[in-house]
mmCIF file as gemmi writes it, N, C-alpha and C atoms, coordinates in Angstrom:
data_model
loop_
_atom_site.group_PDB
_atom_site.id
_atom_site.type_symbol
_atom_site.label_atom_id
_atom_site.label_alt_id
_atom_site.label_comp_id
_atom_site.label_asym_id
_atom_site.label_entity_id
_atom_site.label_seq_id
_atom_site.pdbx_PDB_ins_code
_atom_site.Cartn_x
_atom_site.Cartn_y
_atom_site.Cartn_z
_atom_site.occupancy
_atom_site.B_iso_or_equiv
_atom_site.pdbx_formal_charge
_atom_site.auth_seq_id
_atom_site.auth_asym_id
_atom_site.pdbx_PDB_model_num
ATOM 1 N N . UNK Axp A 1 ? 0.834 -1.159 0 1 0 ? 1 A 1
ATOM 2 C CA . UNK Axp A 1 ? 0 0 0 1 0 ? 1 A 1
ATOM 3 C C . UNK Axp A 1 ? 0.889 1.235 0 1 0 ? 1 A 1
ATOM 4 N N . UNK Axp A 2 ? 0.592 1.805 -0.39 1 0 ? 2 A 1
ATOM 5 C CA . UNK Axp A 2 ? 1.17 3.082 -0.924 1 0 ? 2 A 1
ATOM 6 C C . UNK Axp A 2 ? 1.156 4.184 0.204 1 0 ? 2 A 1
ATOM 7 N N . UNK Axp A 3 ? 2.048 5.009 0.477 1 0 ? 3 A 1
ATOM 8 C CA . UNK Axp A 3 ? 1.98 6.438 1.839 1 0 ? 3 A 1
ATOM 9 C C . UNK Axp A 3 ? 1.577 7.342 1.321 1 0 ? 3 A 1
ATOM 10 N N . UNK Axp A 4 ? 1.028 8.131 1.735 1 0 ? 4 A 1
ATOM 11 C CA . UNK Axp A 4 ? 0.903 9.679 1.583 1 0 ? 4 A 1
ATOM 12 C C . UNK Axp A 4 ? 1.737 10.783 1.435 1 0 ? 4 A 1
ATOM 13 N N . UNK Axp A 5 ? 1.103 11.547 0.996 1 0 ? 5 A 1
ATOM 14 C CA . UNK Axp A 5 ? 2.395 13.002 1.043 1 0 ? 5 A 1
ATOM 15 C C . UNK Axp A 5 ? 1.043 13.75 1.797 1 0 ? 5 A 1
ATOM 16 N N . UNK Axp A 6 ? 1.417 14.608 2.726 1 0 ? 6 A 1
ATOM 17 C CA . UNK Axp A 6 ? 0.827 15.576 3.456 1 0 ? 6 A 1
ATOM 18 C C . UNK Axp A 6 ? 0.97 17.091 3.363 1 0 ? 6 A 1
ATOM 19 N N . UNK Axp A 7 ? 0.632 17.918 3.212 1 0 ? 7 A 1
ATOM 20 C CA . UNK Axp A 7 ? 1.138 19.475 2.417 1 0 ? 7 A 1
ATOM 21 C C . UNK Axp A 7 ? 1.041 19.845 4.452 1 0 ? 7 A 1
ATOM 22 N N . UNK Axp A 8 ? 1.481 21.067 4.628 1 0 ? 8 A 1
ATOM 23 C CA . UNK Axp A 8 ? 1.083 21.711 5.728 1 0 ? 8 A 1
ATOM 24 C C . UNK Axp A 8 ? -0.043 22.452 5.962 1 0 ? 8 A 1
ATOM 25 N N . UNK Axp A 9 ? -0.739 23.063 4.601 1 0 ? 9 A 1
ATOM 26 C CA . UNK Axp A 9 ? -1.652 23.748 4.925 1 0 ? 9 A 1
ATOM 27 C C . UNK Axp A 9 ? -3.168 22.977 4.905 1 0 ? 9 A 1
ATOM 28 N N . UNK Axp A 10 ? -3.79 23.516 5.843 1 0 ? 10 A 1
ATOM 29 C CA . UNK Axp A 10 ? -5.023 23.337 6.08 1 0 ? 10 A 1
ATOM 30 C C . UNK Axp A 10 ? -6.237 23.626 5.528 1 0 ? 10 A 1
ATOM 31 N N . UNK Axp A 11 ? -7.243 22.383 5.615 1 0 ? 11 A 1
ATOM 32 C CA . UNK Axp A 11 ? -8.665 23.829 5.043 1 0 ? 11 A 1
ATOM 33 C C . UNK Axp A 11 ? -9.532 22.726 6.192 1 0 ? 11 A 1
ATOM 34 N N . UNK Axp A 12 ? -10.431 23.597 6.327 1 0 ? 12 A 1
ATOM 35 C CA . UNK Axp A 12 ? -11.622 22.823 7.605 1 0 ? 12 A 1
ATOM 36 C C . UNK Axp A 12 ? -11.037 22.34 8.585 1 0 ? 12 A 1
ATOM 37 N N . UNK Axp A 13 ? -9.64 22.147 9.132 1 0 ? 13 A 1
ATOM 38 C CA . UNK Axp A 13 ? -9.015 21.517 9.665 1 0 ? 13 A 1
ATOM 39 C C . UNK Axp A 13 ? -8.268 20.194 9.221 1 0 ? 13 A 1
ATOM 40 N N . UNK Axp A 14 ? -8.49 20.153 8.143 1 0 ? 14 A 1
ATOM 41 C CA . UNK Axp A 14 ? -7.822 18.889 8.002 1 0 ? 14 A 1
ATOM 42 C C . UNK Axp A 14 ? -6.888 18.768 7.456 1 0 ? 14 A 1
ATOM 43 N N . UNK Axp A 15 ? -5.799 18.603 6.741 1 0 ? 15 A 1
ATOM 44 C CA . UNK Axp A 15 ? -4.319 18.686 6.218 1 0 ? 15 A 1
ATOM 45 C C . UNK Axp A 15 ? -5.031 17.77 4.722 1 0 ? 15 A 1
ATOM 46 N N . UNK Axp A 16 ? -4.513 18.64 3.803 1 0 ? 16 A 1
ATOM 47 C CA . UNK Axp A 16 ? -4.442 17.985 2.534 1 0 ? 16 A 1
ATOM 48 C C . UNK Axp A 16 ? -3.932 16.864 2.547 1 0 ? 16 A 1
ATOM 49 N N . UNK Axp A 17 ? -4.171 15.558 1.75 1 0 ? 17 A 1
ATOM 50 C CA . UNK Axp A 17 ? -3.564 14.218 1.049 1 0 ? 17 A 1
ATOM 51 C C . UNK Axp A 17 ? -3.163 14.724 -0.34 1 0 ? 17 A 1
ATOM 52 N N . UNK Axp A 18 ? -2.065 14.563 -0.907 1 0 ? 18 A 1
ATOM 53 C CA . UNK Axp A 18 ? -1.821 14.767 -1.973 1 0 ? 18 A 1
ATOM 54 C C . UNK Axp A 18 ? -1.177 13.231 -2.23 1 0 ? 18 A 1
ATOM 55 N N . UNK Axp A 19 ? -1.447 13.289 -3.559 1 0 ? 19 A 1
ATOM 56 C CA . UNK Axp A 19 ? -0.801 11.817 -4.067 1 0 ? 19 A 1
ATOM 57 C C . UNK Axp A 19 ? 0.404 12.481 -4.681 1 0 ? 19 A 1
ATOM 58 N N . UNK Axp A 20 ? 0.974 10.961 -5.351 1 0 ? 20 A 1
ATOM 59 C CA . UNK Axp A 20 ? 2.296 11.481 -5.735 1 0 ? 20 A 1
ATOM 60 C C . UNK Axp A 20 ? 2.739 12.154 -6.879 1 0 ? 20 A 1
ATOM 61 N N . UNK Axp A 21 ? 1.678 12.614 -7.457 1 0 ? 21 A 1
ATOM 62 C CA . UNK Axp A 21 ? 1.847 13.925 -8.756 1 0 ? 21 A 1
ATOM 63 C C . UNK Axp A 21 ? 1.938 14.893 -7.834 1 0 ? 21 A 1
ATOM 64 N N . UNK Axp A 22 ? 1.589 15.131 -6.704 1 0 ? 22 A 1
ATOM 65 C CA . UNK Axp A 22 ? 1.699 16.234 -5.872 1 0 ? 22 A 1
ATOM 66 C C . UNK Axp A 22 ? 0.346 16.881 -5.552 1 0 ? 22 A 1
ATOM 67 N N . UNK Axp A 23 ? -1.029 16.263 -6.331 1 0 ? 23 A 1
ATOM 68 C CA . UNK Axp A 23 ? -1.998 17.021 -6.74 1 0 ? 23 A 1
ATOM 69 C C . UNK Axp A 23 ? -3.056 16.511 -5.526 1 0 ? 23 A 1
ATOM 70 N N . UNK Axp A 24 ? -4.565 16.893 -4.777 1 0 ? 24 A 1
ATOM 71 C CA . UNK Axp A 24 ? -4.972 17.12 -4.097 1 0 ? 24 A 1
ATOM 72 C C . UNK Axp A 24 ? -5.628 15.204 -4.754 1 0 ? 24 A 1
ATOM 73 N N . UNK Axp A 25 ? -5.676 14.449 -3.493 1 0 ? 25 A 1
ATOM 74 C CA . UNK Axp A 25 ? -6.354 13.03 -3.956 1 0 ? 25 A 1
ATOM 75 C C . UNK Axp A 25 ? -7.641 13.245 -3.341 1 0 ? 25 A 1
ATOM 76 N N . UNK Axp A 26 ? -8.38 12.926 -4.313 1 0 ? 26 A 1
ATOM 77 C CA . UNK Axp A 26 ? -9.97 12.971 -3.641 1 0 ? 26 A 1
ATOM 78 C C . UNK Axp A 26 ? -10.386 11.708 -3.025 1 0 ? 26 A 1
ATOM 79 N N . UNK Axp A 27 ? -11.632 11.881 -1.774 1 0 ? 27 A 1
ATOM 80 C CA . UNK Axp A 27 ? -12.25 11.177 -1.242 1 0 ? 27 A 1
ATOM 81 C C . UNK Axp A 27 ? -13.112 10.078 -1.906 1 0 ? 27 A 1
ATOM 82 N N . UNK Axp A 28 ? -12.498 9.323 -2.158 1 0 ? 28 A 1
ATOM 83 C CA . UNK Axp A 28 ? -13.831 8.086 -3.091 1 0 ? 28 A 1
ATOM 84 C C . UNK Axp A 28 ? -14.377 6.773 -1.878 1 0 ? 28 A 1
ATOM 85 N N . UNK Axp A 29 ? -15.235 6.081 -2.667 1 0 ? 29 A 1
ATOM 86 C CA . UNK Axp A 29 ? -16.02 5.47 -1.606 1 0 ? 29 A 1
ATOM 87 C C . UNK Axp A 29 ? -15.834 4.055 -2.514 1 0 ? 29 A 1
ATOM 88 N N . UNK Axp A 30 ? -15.536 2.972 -2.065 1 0 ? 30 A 1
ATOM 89 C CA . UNK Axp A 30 ? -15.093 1.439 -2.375 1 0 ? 30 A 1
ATOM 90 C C . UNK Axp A 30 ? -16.48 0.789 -2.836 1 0 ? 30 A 1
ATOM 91 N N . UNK Axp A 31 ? -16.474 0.658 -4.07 1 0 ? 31 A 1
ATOM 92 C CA . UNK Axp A 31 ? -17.546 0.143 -5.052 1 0 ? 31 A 1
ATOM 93 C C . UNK Axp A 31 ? -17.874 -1.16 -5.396 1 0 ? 31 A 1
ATOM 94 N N . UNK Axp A 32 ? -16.582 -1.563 -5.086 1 0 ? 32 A 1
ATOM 95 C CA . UNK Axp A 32 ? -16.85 -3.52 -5.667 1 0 ? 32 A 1
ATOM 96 C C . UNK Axp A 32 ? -17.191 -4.178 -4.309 1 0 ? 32 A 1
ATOM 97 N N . UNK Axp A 33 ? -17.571 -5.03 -4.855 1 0 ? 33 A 1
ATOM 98 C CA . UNK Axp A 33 ? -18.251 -6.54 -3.701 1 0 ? 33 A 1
ATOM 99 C C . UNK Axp A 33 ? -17.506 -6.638 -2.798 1 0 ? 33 A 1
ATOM 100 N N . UNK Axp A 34 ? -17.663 -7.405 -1.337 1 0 ? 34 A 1
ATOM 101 C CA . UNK Axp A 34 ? -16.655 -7.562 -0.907 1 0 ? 34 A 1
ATOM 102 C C . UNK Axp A 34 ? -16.621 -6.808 0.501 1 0 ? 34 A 1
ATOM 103 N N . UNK Axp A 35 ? -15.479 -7.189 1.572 1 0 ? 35 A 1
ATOM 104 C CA . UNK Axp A 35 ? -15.904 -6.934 2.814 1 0 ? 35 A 1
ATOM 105 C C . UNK Axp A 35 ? -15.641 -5.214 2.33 1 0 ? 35 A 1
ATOM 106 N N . UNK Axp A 36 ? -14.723 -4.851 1.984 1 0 ? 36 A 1
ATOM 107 C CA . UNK Axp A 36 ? -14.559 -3.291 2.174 1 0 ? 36 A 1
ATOM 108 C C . UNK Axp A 36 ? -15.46 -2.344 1.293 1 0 ? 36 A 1
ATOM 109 N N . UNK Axp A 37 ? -16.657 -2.499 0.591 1 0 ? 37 A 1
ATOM 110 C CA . UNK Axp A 37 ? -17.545 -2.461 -0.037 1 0 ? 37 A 1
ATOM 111 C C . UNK Axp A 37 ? -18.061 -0.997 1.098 1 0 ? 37 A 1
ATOM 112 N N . UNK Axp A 38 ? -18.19 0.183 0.596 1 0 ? 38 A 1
ATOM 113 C CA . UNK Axp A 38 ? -18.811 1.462 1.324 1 0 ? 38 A 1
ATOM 114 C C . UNK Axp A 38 ? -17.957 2.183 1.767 1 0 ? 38 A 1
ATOM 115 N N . UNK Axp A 39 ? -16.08 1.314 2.113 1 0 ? 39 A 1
ATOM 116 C CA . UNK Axp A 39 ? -15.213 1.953 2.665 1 0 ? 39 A 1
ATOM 117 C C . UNK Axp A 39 ? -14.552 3.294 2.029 1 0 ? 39 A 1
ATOM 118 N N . UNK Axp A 40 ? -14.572 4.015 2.818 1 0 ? 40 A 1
ATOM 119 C CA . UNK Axp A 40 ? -13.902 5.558 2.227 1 0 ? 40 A 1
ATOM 120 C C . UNK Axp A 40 ? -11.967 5.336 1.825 1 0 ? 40 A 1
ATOM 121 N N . UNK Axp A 41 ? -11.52 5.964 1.001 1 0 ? 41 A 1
ATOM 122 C CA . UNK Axp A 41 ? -10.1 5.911 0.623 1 0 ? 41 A 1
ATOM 123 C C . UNK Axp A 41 ? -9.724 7.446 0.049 1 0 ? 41 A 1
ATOM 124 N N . UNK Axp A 42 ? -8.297 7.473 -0.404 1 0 ? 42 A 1
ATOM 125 C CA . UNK Axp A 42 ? -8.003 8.421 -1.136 1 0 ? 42 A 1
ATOM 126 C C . UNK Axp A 42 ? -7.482 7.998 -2.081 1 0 ? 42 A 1
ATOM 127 N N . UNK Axp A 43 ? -7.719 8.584 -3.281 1 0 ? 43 A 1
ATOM 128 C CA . UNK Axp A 43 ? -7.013 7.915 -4.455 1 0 ? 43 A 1
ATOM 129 C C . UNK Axp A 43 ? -6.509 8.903 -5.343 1 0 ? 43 A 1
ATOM 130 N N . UNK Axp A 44 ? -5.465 8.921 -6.561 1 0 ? 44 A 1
ATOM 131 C CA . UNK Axp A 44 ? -5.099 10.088 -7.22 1 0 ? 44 A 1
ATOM 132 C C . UNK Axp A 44 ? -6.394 10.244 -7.968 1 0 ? 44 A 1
ATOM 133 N N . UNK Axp A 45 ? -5.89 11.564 -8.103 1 0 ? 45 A 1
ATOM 134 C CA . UNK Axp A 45 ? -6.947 12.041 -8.983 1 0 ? 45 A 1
ATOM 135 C C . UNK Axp A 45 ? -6.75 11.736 -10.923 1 0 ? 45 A 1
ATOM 136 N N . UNK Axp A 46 ? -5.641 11.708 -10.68 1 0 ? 46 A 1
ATOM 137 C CA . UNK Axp A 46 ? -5.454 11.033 -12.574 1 0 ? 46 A 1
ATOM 138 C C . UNK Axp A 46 ? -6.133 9.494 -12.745 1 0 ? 46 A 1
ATOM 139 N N . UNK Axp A 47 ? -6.915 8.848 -11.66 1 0 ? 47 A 1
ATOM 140 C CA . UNK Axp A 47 ? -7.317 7.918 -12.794 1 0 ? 47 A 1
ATOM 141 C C . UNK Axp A 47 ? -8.435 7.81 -13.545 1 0 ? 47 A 1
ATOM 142 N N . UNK Axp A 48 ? -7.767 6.98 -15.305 1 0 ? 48 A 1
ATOM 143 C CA . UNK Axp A 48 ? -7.127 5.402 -14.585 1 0 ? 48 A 1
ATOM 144 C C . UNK Axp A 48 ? -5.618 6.001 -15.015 1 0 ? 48 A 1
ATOM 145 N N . UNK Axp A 49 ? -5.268 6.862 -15.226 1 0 ? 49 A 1
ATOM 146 C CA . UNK Axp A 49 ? -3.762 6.821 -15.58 1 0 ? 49 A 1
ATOM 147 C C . UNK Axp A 49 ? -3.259 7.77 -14.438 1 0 ? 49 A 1
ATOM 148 N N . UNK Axp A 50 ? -3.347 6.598 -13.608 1 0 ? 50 A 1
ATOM 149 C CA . UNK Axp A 50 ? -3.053 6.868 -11.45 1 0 ? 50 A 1
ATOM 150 C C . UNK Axp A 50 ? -1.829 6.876 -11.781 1 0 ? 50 A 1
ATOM 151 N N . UNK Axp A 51 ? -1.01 7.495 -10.71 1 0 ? 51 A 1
ATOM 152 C CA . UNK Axp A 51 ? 0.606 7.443 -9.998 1 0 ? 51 A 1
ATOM 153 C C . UNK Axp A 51 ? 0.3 6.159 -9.165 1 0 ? 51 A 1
ATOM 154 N N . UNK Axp A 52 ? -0.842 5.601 -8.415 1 0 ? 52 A 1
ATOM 155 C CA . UNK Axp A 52 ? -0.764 4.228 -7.79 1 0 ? 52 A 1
ATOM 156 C C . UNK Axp A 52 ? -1.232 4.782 -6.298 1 0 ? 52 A 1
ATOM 157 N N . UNK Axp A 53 ? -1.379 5.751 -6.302 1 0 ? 53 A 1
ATOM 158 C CA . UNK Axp A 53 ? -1.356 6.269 -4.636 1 0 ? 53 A 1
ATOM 159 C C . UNK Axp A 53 ? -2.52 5.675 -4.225 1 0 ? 53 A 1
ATOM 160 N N . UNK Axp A 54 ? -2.868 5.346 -3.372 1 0 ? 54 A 1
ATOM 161 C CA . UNK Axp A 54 ? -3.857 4.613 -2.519 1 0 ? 54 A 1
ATOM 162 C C . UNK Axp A 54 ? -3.928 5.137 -0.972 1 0 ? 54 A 1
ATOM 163 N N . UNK Axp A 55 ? -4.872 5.035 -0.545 1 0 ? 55 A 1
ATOM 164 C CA . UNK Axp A 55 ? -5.238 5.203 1.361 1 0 ? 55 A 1
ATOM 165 C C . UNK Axp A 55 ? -6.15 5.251 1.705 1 0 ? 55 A 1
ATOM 166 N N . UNK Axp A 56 ? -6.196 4.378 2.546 1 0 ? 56 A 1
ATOM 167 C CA . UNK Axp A 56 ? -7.952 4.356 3.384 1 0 ? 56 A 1
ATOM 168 C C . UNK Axp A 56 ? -8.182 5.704 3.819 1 0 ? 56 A 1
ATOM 169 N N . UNK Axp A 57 ? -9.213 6.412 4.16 1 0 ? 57 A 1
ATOM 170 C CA . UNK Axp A 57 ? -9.381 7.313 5.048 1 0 ? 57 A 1
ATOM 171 C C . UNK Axp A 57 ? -9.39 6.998 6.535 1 0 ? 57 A 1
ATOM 172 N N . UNK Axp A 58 ? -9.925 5.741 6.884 1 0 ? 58 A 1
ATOM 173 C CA . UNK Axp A 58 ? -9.458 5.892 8.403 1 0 ? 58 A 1
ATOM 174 C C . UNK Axp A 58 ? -8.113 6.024 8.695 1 0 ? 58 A 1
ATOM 175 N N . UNK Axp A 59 ? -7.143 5.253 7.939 1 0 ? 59 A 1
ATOM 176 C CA . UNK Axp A 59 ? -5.498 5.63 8.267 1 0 ? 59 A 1
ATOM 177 C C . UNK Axp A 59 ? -5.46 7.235 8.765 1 0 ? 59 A 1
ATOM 178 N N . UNK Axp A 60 ? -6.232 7.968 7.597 1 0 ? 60 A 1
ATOM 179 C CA . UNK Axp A 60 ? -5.946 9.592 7.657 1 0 ? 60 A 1
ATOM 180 C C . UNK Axp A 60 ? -6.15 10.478 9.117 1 0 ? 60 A 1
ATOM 181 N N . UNK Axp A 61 ? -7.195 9.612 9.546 1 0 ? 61 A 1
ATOM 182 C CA . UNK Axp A 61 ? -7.715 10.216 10.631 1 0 ? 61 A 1
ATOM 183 C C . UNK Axp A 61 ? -6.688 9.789 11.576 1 0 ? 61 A 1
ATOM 184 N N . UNK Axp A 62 ? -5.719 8.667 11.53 1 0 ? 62 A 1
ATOM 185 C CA . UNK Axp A 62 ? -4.901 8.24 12.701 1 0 ? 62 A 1
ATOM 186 C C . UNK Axp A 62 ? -3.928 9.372 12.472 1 0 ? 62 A 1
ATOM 187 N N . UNK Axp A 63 ? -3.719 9.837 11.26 1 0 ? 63 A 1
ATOM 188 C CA . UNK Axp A 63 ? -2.507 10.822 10.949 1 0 ? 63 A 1
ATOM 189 C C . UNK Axp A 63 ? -2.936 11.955 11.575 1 0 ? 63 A 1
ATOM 190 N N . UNK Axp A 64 ? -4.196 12.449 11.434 1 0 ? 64 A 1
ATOM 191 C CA . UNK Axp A 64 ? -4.865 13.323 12.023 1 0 ? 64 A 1
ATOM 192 C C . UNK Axp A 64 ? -4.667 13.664 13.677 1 0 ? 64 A 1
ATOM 193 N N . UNK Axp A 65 ? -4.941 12.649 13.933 1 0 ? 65 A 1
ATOM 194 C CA . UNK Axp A 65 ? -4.554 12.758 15.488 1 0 ? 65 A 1
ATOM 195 C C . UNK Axp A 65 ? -3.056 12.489 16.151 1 0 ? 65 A 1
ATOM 196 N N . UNK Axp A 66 ? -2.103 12.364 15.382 1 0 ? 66 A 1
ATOM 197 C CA . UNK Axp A 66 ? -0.568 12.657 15.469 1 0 ? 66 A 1
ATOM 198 C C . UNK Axp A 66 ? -0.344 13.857 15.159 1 0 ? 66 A 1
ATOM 199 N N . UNK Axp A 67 ? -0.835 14.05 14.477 1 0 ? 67 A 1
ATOM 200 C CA . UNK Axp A 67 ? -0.614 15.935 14.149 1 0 ? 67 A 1
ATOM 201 C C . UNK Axp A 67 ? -1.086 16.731 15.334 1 0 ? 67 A 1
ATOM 202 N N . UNK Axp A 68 ? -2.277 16.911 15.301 1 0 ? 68 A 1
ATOM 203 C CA . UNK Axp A 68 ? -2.832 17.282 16.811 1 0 ? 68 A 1
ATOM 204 C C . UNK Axp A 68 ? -2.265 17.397 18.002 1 0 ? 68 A 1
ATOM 205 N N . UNK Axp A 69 ? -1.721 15.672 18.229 1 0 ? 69 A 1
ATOM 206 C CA . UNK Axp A 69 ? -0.989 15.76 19.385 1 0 ? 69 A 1
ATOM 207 C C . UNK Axp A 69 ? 0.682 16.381 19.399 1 0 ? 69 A 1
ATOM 208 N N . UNK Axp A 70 ? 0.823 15.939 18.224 1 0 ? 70 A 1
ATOM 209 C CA . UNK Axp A 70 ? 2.18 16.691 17.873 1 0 ? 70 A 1
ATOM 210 C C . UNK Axp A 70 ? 2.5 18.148 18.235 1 0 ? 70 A 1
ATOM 211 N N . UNK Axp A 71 ? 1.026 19.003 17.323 1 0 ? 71 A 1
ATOM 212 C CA . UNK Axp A 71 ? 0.84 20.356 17.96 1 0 ? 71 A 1
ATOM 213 C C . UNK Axp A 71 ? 0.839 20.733 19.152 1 0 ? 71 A 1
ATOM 214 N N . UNK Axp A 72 ? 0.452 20.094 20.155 1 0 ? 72 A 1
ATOM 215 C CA . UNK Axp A 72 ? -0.016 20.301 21.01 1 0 ? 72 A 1
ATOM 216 C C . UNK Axp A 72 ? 0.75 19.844 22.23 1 0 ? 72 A 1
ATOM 217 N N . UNK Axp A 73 ? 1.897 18.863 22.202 1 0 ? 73 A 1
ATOM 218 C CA . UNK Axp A 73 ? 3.142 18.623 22.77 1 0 ? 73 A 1
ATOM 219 C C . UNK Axp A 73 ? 3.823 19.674 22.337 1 0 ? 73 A 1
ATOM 220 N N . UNK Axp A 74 ? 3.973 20.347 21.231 1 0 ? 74 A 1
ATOM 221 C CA . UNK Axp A 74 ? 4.919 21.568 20.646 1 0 ? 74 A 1
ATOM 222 C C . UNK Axp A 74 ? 4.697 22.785 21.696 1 0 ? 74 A 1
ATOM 223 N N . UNK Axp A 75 ? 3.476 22.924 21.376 1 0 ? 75 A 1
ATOM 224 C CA . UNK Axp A 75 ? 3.035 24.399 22.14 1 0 ? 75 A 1
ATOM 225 C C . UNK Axp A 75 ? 3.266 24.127 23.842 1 0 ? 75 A 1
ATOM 226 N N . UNK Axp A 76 ? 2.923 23.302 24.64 1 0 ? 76 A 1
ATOM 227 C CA . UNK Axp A 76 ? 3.008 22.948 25.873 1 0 ? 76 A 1
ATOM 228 C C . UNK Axp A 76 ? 4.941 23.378 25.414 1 0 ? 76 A 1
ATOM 229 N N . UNK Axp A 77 ? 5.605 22.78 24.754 1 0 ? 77 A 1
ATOM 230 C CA . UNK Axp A 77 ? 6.712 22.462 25.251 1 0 ? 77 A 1
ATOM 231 C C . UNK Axp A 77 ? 7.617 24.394 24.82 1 0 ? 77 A 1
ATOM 232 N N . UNK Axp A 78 ? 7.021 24.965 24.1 1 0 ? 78 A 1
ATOM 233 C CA . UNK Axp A 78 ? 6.908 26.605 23.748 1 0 ? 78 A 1
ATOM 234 C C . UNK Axp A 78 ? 6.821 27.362 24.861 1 0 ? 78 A 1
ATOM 235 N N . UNK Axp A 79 ? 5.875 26.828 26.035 1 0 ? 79 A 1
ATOM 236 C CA . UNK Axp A 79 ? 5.089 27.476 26.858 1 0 ? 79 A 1
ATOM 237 C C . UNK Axp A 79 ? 6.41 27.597 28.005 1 0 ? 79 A 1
């Protein structure tokens, strides 16, 4: 499975996914049969002529909350 690239800037709070053209990967929802059938991912936005990038969205949210805490050990440690 393929990693992410993460930009720094924000919108709604959430940190961009960019795939590996560099370009913003959109939110798609898992279409074929099968247990992961409804599951949310990120995928490039060029397909079918993908760079290969792949990611669940729940992964994102674990990234999500390393960042957070990251911030937030930073600033305590600022203080």
């Amino acid at each position: 499975m393929a990693s992410s690239s993460e930009s720094r800037s924000r919108s709604n709070g959430k940190p961009h996914v960019l795939c590996f053209h560099q370009d913003l990967a959109p939110l798609r929802t898992m279409k074929v049969q099968g247990p992961t059938r409804g599951k949310h991912f990120y995928g490039c936005s060029h397909w079918p002529n993908s760079c290969g990038f792949f990611k669940w969205a729940d992964e994102e949210d674990r990234i999500e909350l390393q960042f957070l805490l990251f911030e937030r050990d930073t600033r305590i440690a600022e203080l």
